[in-house]
C-alpha positions as CSV (number, residue, x, y, z in Angstrom):
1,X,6.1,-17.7,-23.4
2,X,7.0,-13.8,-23.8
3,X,5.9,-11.9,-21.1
4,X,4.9,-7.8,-21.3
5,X,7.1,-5.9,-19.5
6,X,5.7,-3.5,-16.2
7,X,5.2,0.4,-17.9
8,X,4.0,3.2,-16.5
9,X,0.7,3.8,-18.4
10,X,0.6,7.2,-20.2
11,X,-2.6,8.8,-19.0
12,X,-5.5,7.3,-16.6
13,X,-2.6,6.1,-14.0
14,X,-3.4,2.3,-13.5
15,X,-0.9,-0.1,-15.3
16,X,-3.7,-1.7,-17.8
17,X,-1.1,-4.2,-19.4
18,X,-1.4,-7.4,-17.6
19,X,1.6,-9.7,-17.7
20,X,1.4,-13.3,-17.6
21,X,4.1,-15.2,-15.5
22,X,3.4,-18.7,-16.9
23,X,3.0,-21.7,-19.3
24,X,-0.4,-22.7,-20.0
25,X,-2.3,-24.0,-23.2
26,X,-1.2,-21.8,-26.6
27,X,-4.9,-20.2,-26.5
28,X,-5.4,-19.6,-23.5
29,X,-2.3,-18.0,-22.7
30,X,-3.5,-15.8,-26.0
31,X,-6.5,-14.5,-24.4
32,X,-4.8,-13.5,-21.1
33,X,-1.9,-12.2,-22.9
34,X,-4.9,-9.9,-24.2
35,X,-6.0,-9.1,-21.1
36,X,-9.6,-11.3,-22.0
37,X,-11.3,-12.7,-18.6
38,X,-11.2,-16.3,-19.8
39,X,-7.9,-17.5,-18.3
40,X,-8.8,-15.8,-15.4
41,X,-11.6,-18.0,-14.7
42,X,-9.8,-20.8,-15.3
43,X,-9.5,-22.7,-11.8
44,X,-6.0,-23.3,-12.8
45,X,-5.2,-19.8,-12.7
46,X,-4.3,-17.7,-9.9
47,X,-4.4,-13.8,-10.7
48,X,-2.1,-11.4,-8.4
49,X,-2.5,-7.3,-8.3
50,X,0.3,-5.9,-8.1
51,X,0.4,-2.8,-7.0
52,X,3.7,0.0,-6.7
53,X,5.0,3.0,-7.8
54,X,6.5,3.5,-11.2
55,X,6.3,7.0,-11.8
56,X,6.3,9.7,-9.3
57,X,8.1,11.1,-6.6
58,X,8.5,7.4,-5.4
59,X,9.8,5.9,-8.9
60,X,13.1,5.0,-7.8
61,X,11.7,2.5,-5.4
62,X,10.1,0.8,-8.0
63,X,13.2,1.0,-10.6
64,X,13.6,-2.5,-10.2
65,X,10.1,-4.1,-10.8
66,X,10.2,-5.1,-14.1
67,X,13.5,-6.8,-13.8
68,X,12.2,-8.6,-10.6
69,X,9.1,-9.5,-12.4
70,X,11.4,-10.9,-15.2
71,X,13.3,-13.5,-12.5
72,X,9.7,-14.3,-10.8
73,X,8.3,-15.2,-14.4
74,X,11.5,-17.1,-15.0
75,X,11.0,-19.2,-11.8
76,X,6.8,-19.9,-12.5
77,X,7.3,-20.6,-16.1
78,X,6.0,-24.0,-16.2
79,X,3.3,-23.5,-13.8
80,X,3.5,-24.2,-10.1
81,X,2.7,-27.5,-8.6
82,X,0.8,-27.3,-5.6
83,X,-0.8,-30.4,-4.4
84,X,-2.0,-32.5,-7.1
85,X,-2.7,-29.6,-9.5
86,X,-0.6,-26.9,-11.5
87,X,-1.1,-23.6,-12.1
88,X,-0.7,-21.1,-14.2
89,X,0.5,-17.5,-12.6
90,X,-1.3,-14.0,-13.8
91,X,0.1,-10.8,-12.4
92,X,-2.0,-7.5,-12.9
93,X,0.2,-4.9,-12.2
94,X,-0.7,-1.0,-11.5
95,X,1.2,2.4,-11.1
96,X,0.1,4.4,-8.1
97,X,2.4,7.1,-9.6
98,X,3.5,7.5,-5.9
99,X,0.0,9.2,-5.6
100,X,-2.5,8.3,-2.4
101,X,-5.5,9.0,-4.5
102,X,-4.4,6.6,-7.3
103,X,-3.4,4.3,-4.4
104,X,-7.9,4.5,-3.9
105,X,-8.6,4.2,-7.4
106,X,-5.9,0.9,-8.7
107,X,-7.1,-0.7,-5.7
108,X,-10.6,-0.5,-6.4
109,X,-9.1,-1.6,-9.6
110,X,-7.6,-4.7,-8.7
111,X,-10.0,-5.8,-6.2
112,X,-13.4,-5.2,-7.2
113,X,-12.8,-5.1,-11.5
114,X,-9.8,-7.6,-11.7
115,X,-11.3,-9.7,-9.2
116,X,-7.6,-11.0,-7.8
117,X,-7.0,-14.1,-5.7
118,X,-3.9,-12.2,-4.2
119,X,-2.9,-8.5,-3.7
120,X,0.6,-7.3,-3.2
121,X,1.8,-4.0,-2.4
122,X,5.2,-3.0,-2.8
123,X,5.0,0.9,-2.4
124,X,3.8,1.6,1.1
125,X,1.8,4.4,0.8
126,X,-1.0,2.1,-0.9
127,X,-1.5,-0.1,1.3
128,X,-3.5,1.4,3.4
129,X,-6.4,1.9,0.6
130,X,-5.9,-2.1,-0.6
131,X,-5.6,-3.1,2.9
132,X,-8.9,-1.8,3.5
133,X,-10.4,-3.2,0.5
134,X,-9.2,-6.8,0.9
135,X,-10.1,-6.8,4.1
136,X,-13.3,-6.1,3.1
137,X,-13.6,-7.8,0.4
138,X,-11.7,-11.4,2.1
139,X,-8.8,-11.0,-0.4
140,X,-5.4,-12.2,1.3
141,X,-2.9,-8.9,1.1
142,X,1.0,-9.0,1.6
143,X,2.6,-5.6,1.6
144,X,6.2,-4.1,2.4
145,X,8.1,-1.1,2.4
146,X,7.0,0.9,5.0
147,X,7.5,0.6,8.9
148,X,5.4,-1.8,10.7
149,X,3.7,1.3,12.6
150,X,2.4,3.1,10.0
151,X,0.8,-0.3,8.8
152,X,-0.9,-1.0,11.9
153,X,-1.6,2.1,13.9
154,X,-2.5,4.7,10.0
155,X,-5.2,2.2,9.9
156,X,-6.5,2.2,12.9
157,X,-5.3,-1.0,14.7
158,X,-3.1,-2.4,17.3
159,X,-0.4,-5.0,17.7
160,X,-3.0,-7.1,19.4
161,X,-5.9,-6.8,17.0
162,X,-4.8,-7.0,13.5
163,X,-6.3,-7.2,10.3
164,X,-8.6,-10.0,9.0
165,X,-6.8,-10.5,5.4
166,X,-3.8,-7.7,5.2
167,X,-0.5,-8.5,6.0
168,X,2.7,-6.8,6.0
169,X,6.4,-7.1,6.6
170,X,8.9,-4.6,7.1
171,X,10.7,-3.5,10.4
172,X,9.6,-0.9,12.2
173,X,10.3,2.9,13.2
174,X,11.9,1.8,17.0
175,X,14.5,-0.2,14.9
176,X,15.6,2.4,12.7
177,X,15.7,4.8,15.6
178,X,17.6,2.1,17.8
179,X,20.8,2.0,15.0
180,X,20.0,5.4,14.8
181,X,21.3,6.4,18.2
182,X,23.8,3.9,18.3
183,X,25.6,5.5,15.4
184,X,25.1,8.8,16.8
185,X,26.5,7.6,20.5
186,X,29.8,6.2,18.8
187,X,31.0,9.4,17.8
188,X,31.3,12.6,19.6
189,X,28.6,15.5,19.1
190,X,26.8,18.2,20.8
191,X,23.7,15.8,21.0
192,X,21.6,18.2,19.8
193,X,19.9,16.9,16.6
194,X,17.7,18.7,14.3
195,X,14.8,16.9,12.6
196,X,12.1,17.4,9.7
197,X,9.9,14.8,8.4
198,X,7.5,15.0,5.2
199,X,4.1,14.4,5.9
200,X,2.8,10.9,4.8
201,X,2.4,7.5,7.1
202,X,6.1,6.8,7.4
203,X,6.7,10.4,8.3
204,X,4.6,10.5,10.7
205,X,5.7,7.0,12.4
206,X,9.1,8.5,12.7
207,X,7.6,11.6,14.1
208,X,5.5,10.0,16.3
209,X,6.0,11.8,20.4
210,X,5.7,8.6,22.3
211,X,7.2,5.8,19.8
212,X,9.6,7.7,16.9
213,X,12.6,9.7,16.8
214,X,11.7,12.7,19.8
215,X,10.8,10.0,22.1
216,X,14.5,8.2,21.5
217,X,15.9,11.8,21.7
218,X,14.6,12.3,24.8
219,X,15.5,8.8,26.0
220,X,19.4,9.1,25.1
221,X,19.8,12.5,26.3
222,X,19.5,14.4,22.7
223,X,18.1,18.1,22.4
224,X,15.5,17.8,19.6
225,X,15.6,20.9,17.5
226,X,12.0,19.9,15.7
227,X,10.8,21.8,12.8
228,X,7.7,19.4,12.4
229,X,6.1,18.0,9.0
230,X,6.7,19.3,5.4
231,X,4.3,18.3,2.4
232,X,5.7,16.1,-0.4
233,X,5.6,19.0,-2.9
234,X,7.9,21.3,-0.5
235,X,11.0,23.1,-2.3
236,X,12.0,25.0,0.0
237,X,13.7,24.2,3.9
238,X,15.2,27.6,4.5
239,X,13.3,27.9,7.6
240,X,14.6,24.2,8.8
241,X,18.1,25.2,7.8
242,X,17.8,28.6,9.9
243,X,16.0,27.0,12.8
244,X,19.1,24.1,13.0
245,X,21.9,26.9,12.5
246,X,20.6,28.9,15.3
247,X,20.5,26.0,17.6
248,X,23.9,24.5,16.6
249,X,22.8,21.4,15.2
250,X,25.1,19.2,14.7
251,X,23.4,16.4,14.2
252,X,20.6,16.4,11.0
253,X,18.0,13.8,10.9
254,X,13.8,12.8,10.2
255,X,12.3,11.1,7.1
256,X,13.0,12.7,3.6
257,X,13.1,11.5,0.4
258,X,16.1,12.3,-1.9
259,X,15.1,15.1,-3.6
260,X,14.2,16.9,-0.2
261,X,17.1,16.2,1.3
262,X,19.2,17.6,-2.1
263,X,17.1,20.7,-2.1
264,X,17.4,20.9,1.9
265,X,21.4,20.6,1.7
266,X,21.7,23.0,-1.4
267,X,20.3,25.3,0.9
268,X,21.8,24.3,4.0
269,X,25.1,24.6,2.4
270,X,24.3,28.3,1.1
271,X,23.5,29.2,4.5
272,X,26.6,27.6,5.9
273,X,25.1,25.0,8.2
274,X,27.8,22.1,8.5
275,X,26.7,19.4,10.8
276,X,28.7,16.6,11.8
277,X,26.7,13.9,11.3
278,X,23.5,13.8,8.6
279,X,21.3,10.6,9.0
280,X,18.3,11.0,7.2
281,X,15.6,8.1,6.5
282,X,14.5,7.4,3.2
283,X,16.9,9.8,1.6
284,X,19.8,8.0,0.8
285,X,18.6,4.6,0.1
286,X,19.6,5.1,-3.8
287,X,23.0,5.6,-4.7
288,X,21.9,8.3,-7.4
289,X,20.5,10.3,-4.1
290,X,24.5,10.1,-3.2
291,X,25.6,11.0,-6.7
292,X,23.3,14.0,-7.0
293,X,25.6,15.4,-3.8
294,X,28.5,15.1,-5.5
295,X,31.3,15.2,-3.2
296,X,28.5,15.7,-0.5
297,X,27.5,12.8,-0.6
298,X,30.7,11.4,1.1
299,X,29.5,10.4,4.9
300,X,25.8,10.5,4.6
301,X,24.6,7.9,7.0
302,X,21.4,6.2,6.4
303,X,18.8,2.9,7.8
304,X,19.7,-0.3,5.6
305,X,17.1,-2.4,4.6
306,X,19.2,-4.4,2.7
307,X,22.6,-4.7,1.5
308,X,24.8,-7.6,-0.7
309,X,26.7,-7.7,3.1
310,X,23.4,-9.7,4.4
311,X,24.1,-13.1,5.1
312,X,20.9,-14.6,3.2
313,X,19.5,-16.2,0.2
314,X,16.2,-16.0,-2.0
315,X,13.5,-19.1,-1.4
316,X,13.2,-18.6,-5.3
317,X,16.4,-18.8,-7.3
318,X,18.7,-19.8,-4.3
319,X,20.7,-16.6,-5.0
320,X,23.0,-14.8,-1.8
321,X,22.2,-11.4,-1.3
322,X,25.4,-10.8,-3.2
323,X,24.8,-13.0,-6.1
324,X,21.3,-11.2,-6.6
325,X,22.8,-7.4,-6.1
326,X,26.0,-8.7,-8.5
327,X,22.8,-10.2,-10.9
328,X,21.3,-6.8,-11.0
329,X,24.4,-4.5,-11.9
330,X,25.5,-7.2,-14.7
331,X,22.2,-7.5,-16.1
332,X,21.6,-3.2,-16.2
333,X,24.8,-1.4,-15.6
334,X,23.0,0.0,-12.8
335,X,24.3,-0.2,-9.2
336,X,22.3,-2.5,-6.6
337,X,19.7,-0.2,-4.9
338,X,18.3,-1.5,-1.1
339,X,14.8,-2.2,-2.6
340,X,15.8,-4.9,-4.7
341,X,15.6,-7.3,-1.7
342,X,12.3,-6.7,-0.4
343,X,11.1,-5.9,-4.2
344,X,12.0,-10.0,-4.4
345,X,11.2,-10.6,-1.0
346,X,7.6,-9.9,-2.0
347,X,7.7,-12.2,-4.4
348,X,9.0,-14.9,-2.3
349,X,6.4,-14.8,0.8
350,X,3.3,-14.6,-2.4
351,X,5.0,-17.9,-3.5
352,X,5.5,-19.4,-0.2
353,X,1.8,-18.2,1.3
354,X,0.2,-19.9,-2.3
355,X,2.2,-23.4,-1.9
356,X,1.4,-23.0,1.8
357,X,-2.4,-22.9,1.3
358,X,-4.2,-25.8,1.0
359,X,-5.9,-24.8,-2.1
360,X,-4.2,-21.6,-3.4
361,X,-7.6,-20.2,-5.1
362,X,-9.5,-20.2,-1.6
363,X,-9.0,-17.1,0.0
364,X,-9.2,-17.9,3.3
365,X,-6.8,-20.9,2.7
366,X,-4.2,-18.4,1.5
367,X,-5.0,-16.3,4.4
368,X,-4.0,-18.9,6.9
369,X,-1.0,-19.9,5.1
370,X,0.6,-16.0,5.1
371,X,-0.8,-16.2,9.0
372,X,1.2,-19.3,9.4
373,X,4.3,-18.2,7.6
374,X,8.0,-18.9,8.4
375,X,9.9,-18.4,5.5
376,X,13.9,-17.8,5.0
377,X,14.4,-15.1,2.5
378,X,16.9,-13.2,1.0
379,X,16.5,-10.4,3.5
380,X,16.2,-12.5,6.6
381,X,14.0,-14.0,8.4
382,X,9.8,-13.2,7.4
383,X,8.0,-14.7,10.7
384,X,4.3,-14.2,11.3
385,X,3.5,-17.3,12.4
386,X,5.7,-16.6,15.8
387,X,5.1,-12.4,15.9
388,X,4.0,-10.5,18.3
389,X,2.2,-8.2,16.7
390,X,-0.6,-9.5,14.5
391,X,-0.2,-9.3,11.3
392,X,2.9,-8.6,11.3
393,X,6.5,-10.0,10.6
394,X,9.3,-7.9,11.7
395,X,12.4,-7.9,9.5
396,X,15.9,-7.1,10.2
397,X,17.9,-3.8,9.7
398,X,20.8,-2.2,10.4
399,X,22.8,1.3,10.0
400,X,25.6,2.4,7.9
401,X,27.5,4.9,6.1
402,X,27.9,5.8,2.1
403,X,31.6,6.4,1.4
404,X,33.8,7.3,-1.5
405,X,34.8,3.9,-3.3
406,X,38.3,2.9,-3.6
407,X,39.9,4.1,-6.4
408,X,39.3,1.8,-9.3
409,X,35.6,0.9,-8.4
410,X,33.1,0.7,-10.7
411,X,30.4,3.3,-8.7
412,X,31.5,6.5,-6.9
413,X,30.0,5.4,-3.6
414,X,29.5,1.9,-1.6
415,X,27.5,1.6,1.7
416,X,28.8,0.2,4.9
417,X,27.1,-1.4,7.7
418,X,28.1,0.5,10.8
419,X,25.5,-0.4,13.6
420,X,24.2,-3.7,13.7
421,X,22.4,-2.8,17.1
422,X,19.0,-4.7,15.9
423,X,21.0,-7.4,14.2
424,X,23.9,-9.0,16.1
425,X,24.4,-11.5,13.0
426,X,24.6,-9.4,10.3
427,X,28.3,-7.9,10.3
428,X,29.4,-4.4,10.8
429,X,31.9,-3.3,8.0
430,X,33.4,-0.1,9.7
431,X,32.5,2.5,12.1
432,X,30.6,5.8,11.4
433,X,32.4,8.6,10.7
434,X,31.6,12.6,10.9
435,X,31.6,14.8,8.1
436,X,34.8,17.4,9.3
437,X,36.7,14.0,9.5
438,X,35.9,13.2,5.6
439,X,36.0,16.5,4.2
């Protein structure tokens, strides 16, 4: 059965086209195809929101959804058999348009109208509205993309207390700041490190004085040169630039998203700031971030989420990381981007916590299961079931490097793994490098 692809909708914000992920009887996989309620009172139907960011500031984070969606519909075609019964998979999806108010309003959406047996979140910035809803409201939540902090502690909770319904896996702030000194101590700088962040959750976790990036600063024995928050709208960092060029930056760092940074080192490079090392979060996850650079882009040194390098397989299709970043650049032209794993990770733990439950359309059931959960994925290991912090799972990461591709390659750019210091067992590909030495 055809399946609608994920658009962005083209006024009103919410994705209204609801796209059905499996085989059921010809009529009533007509009438949910139309969006009509009567498959989705079926008792053999479980509906999922969906709930990420297709258009926006955030878009290229969700560049990958509908081709994820396609592989997810491929593996739930017939139905899945859980316990005696099969069912039939809906999956209301919704654009945030990488906007916090939507983020209210498709939640409200896909809670309280489309009256969902299981939300997920891919774009972090909503799930702090739906968390709150489905909490409320006793509908099991699984979100990603965002550290672990701004999860727990933007809403209002600690590690011990949790949430009653919403879950969420990702790794957190101390990680990325852990590989982020290690890189740093491997090469030979001033130690005095300049920092911006843009002010939404993750921002502000990396910010934070007593957990993020000026606490590990002042931990290592960096100078922190810290020109505070920046709102998402921002075009201009000329007094950043001025304030790390009077204090002889030589390291640049904080939370940015690409087309900050690209304004930031326009600028930066006007005024003739030239740091040795540049290791921005969230900025250079995307290799068009790197192509936008141009020969700038060589030795910009990033958190990895998730690379074809990581020694791990999908629950789903079986693929390696490898075989599902080779799957994506045959299929699109396009070259692998980190949120492709965790885009299919989400997929995997909503298959695993439904098959877990013991029935998947009782809510509570479901709950218990994601509670429960230990599940092998294709970016590592997704453990609530043994974390510390309720939940909760804490994922793997590492740090690495883009570099110019050998000559011959397909994409200007490839990403290394150069710090593995949260990940012993996912291999380190070369060491980091500074800027003078590539230019």
């Amino acid at each position: 059965m055809a399946a609608s692809t994920v658009t962005p909708a083209a006024s009103g914000g919410a994705l209204r086209r609801r796209t059905v992920l499996a085989a059921g009887a010809a009529g009533a996989a007509g009438a949910a195809s139309l969006g009509l309620p009567a498959l989705a009172q079926s008792g053999n139907t479980i509906r999922i929101g969906y709930i990420t960011a297709l258009s926006g500031v955030r878009a290229n984070f969700g560049e990958a959804d509908n081709w994820t969606l396609d592989k997810f519909k491929a593996a739930v075609k017939g139905g899945v058999k859980i316990g005696a019964k099969t069912y039939n998979i809906e999956v209301v999806a919704k654009d945030n348009q990488s906007d916090p108010n939507r983020s209210q309003v498709v939640s409200n959406e896909a809670v309280l109208r489309d009256k969902v047996d299981l939300v997920l979140v891919q774009d972090g910035d909503a799930a702090g509205p739906a968390g709150q809803l489905c909490d409320v409201n006793g509908i099991p939540m699984l979100s990603t993309m965002m550290p672990w902090q701004a999860f727990t502690f933007g809403r209002g909770s600690t590690p011990e207390k949790g949430f009653p319904f919403s879950f969420h896996f990702f790794w957190g702030a101390d990680d990325v700041l852990k590989n982020f000194f290690a890189m740093w101590n491997a090469v030979k700088t001033n130690k005095t490190v300049g920092t911006f962040y843009v002010d939404n959750p993750p921002g502000q976790a990396f910010a934070d004085a007593k957990t993020g990036l000026p606490a590990g600063a002042k931990q290592f024995g960096y100078k922190e040169i810290n020109t505070g928050f920046f709102k998402i709208s921002t075009d201009d960092f000329s007094n950043q630039v001025q304030a790390f060029k009077s204090g002889n930056a030589q390291i640049v760092s904080g939370f940015a998203f690409a087309n900050h940074f690209a304004t930031f080192w326009k600028q930066a490079q006007q005024a003739g700031l030239k740091p040795e090392v540049v290791t921005m979060a969230a900025a250079f996850l995307f290799p068009s971030a790197l192509q936008s650079l141009g020969d700038g882009g060589d030795g910009m040194s990033t958190e990895i989420w998730w690379t074809p390098a990581f020694p791990y397989k999908s629950s789903i299709t079986g693929q390696t990381a490898r075989e599902l970043a080779a799957d994506w650049e045959k299929s699109t032209g396009k070259q692998w981007t980190q949120p492709i794993g965790y885009g299919h990770a989400l997929w995997e733990t909503a298959l695993a916590a439904l098959k877990g439950a013991a029935d998947p359309k009782d809510r509570k059931a479901v709950r218990d299961a994601i509670a429960k959960m230990k599940l092998d994925s294709v970016v590592g290991p997704i453990n609530f079931k043994d974390s510390p912090i309720k939940s909760i799972a804490v994922t793997q990461m590492v740090g690495g490097q883009w570099r110019k591709a050998k000559a011959g390659s397909k994409f200007p750019f490839e990403l290394l793994i150069t710090q593995n210091a949260t990940a012993p067992n996912i291999p380190v590909e070369s060491s980091l490098k500074l800027l003078s030495a590539l230019r």
